[in-house]
Backbone bond lengths (Angstrom), bond angles and torsions (degrees), N, CA, C in turn:
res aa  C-N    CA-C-N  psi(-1)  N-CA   C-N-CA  omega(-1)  CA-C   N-CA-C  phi
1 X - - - 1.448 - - 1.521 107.85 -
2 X 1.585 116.11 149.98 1.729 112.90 -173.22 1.031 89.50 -114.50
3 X 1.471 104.06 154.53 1.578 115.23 -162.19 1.972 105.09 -106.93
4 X 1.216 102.28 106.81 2.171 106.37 -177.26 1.621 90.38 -80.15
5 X 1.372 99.98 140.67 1.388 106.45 168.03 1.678 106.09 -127.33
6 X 1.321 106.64 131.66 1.506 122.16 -154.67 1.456 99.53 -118.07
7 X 1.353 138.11 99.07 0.763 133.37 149.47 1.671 132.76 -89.01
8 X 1.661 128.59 92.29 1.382 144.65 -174.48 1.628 102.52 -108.27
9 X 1.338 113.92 152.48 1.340 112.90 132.46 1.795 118.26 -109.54
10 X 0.956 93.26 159.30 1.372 77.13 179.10 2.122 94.87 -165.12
11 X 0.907 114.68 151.45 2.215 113.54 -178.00 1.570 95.28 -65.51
12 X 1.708 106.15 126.08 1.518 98.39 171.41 1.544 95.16 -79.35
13 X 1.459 95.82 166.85 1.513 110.26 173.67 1.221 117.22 -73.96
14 X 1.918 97.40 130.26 1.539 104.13 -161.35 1.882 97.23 -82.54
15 X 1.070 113.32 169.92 1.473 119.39 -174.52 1.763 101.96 -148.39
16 X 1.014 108.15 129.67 1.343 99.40 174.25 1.738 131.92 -57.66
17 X 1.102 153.22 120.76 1.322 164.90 -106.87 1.332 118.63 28.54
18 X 1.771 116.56 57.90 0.929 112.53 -167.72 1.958 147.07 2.28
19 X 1.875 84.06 68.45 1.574 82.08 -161.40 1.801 80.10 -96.20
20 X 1.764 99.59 124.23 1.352 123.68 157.24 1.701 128.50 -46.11
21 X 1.069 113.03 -60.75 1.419 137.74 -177.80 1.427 124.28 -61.79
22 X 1.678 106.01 -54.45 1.595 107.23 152.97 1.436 106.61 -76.63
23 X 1.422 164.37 12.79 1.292 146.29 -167.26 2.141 74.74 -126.45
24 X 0.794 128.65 -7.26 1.279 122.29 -164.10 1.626 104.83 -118.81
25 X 1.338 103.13 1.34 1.892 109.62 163.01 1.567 107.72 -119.94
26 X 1.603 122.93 -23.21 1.170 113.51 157.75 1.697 124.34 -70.46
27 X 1.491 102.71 -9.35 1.831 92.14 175.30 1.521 103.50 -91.20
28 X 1.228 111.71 -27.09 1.649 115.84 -177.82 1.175 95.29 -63.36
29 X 1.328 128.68 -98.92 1.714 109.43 -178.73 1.134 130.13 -1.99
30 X 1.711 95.70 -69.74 1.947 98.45 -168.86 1.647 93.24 -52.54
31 X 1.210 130.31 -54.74 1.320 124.71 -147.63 1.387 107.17 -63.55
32 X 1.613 122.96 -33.94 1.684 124.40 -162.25 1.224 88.28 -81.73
33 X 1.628 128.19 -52.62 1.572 135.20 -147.63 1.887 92.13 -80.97
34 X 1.469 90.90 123.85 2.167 82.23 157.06 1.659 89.11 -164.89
35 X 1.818 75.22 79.45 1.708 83.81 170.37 1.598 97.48 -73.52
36 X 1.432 117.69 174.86 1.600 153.42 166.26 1.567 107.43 -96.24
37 X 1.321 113.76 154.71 0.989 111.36 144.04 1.397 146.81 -3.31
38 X 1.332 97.55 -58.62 1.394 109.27 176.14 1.274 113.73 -107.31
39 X 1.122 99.37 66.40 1.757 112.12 -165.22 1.862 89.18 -137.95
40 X 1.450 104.64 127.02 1.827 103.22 151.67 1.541 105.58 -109.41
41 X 1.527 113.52 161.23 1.196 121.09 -161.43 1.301 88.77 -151.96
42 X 2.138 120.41 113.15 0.991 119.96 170.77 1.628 95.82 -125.21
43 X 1.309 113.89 128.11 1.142 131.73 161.10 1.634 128.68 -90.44
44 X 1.462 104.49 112.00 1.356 99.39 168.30 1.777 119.70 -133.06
45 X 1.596 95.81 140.38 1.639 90.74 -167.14 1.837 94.91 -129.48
46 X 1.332 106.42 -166.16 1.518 108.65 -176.64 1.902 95.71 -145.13
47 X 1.357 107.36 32.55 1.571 95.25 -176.82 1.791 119.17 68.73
48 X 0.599 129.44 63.82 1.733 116.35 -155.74 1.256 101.31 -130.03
49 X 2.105 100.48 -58.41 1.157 102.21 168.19 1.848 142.44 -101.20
50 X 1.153 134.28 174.28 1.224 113.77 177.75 1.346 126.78 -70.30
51 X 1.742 132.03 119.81 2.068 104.98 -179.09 1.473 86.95 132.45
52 X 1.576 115.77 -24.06 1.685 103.48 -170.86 1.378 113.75 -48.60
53 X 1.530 116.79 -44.03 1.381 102.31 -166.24 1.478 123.42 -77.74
54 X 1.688 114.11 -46.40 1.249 114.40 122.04 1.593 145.31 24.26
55 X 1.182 97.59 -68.07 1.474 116.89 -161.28 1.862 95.36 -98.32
56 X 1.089 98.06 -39.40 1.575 88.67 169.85 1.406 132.01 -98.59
57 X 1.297 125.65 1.53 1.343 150.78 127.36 1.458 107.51 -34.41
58 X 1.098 140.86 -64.57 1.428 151.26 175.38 0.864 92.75 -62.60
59 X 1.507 150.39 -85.01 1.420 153.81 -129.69 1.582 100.63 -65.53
60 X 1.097 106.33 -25.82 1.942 104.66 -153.94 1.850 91.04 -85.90
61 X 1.511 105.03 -39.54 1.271 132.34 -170.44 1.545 87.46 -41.75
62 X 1.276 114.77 -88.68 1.899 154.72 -163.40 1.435 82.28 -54.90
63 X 1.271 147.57 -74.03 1.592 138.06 -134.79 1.482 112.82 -124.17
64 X 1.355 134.83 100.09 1.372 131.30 -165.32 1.826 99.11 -54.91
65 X 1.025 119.90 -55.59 1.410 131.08 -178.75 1.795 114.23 -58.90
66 X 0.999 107.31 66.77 1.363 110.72 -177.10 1.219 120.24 -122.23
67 X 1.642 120.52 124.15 1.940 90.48 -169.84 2.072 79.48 -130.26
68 X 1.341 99.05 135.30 1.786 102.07 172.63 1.484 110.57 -101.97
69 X 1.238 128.15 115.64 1.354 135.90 155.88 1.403 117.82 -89.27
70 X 1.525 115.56 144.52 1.564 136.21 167.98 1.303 121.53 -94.13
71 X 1.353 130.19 106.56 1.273 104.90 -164.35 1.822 70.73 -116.09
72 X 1.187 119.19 115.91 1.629 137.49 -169.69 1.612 96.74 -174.07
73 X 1.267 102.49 151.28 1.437 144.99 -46.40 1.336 108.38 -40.56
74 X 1.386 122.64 -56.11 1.435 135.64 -161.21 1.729 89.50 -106.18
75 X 1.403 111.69 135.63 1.315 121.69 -173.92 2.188 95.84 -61.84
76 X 1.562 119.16 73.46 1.228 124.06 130.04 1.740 134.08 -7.48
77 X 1.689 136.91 26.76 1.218 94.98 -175.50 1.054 137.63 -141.89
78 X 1.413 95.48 74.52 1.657 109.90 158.01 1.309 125.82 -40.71
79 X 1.622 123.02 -38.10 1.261 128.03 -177.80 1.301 94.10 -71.64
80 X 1.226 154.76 -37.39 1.545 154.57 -149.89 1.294 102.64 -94.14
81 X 1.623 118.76 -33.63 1.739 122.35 163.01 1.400 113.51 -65.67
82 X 1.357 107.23 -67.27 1.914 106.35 165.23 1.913 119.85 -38.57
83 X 1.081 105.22 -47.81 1.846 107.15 169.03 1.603 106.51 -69.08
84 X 1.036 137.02 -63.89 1.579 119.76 161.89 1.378 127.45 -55.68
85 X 1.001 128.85 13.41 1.479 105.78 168.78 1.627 100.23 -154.51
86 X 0.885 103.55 40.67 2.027 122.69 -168.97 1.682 90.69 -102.76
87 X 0.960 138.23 126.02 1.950 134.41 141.71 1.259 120.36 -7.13
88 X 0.694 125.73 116.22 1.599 115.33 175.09 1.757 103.57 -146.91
89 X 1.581 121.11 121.05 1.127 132.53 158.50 1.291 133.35 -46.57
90 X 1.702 103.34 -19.86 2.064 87.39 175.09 1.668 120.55 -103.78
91 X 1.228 114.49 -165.66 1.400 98.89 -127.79 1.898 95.02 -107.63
92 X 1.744 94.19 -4.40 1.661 105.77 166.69 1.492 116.32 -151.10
93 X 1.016 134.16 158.90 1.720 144.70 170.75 1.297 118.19 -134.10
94 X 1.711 105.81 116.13 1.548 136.60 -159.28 1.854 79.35 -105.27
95 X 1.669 119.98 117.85 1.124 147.00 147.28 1.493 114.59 -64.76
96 X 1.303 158.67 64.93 1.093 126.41 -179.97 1.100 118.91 -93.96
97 X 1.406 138.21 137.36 1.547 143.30 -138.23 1.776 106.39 -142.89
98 X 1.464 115.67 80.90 1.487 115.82 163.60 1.125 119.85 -99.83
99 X 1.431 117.22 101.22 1.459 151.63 -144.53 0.978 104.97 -150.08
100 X 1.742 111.72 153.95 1.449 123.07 177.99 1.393 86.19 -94.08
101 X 1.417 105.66 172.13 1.733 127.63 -172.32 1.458 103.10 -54.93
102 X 1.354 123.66 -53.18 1.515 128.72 -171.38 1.572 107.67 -70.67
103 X 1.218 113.25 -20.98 1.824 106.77 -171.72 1.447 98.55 -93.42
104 X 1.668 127.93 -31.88 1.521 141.19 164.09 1.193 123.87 -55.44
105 X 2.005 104.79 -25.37 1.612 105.85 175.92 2.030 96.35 -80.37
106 X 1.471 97.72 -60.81 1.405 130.19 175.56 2.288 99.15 -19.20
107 X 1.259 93.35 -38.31 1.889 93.37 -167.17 1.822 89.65 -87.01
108 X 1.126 129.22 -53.17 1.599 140.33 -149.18 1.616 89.52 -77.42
109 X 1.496 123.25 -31.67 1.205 112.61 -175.24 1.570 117.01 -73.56
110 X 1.408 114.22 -24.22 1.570 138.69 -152.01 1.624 84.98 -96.95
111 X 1.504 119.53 -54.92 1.797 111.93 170.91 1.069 116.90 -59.02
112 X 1.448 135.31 -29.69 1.370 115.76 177.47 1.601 108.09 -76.56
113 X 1.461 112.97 -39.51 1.811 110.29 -162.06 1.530 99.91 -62.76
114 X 1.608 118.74 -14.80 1.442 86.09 -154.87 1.810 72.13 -115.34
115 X 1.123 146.74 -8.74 1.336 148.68 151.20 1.651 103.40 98.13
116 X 1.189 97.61 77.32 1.560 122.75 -172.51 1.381 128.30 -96.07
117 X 1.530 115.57 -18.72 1.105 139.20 -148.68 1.921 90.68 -71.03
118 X 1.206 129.32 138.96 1.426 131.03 164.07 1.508 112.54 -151.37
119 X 1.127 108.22 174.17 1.531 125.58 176.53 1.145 115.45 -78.54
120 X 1.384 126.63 -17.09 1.697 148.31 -166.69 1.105 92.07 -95.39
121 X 1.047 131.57 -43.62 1.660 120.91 -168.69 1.826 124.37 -102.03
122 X 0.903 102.23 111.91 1.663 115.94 -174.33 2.111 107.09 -76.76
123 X 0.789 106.81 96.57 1.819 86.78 160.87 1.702 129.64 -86.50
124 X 0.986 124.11 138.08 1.480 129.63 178.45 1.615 95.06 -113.45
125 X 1.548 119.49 119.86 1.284 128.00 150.61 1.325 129.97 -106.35
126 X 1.325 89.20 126.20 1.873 84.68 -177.82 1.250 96.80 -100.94
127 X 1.492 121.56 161.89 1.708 109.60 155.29 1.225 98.72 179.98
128 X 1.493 113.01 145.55 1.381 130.67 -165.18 1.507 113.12 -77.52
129 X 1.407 111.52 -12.26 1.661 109.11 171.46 1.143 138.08 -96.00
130 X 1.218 141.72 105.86 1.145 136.59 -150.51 1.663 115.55 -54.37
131 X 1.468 122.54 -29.54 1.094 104.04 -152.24 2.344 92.20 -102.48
132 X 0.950 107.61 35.31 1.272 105.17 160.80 1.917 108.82 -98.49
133 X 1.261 105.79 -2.01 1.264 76.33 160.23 1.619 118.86 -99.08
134 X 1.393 117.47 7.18 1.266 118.41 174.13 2.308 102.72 -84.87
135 X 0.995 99.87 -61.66 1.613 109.13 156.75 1.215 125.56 4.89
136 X 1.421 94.03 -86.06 1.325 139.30 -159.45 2.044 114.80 -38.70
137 X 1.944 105.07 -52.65 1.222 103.09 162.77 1.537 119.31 -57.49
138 X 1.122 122.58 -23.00 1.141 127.09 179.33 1.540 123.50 -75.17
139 X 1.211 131.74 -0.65 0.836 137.59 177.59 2.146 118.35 -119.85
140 X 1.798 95.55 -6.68 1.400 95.14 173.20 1.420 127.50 -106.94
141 X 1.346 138.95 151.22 1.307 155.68 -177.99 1.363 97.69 -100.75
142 X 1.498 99.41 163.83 1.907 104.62 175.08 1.227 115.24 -82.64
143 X 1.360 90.00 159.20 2.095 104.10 -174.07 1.966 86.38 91.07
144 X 0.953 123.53 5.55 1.873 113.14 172.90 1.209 112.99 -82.85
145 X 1.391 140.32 122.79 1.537 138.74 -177.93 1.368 88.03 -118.74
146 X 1.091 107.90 120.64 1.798 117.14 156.15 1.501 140.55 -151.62
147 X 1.350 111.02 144.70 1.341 103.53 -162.55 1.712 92.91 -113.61
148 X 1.774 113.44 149.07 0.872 112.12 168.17 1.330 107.69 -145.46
149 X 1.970 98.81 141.45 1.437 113.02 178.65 1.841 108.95 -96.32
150 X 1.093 140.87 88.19 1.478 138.52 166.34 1.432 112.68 -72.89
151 X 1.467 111.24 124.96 1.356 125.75 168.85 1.425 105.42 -73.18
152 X 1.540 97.90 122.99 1.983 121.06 169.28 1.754 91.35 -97.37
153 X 1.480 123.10 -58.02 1.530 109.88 -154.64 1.420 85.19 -113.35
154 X 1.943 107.94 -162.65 1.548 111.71 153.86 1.368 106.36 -91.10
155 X 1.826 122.82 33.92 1.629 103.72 169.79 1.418 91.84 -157.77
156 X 1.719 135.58 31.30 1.250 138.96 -159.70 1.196 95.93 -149.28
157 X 1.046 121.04 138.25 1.505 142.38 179.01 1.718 118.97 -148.06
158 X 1.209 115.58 133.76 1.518 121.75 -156.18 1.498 85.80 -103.70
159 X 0.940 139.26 139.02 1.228 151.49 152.92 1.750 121.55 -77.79
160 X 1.514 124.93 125.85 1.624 133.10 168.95 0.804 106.95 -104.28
161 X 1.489 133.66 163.64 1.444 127.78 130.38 1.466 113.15 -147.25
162 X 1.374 152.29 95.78 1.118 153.83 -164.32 1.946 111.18 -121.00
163 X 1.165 118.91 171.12 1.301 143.26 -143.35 1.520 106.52 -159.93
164 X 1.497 117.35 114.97 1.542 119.10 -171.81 1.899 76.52 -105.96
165 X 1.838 102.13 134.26 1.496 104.80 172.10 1.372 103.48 -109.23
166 X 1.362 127.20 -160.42 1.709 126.96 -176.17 1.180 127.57 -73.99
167 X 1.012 128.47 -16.93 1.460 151.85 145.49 1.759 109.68 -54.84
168 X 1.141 107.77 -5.64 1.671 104.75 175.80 1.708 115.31 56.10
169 X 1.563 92.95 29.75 1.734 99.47 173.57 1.576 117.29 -111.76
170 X 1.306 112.88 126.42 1.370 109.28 -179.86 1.400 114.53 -73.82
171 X 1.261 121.10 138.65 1.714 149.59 169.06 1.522 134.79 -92.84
């Protein structure tokens, strides 16, 4: 994976009792994600990180097309098979996945077995452990677009974004 370095300022999202951390995963989102219209946006997390609830509170707000999955206690996801491979009329699908490392391996393993991987579908990973971005190629097939945010501090985030091509090599 190549590493984009983004330097913005921009107001994190305020949250009431000034919680930093979730108002500081709802600006990361908003900021990476700018779906269109013709954009669906299914979010699924497992509690892991701080902002989940938050973050999808906003999301539903901002994006009519929003569907939230739980993959809690035990990574559950049938609903995440039914949302990938369901009809859908728009013209892309933004995955965003705040997951611990094992529920992030646990989803990428379930897209390859059942062979999910497309051009339509974008993933955004966030995740608080650093070493999923070492992982992470390791777990994709071609046709995988994904972007990943890895937490360095509680206010730093490393930015990925890589591309598996036909040759089954990540980019």
């Amino acid at each position: 994976m190549s590493t984009v370095s983004v330097n913005v300022r921009y107001e994190p999202f305020t949250l009431p009792g000034n919680d930093m951390e979730a108002g500081l995963l709802v600006s990361l989102v908003l900021f990476l994600l700018q779906p269109s219209q013709h954009t669906e946006v299914v979010i699924i997390h497992d509690y892991t990180l701080p902002g989940v609830k938050e973050l999808a509170e906003s999301s539903s707000e901002r994006w009519a097309a929003t569907t939230i999955l739980t993959a809690t206690p035990a990574p559950d996801l049938s609903q995440l098979l039914v949302a990938l491979t369901s009809f859908h009329t728009n013209d892309l699908r933004y995955m965003v996945l705040l997951c611990s490392a094992n529920t992030t391996r646990t989803v990428f393993d379930m897209v390859s077995r059942h062979n999910l991987e497309s051009r339509r579908v974008r993933w955004l990973v966030v995740a608080n452990e650093l070493n999923v971005a070492d992982t992470l190629p390791h777990w994709l097939r071609e046709g995988s677009m994904v972007g990943l945010a890895a937490r360095v501090t509680s206010d730093l985030y490393n930015i990925y974004s890589s591309y598996v091509n036909q040759k089954n090599q990540v980019r």
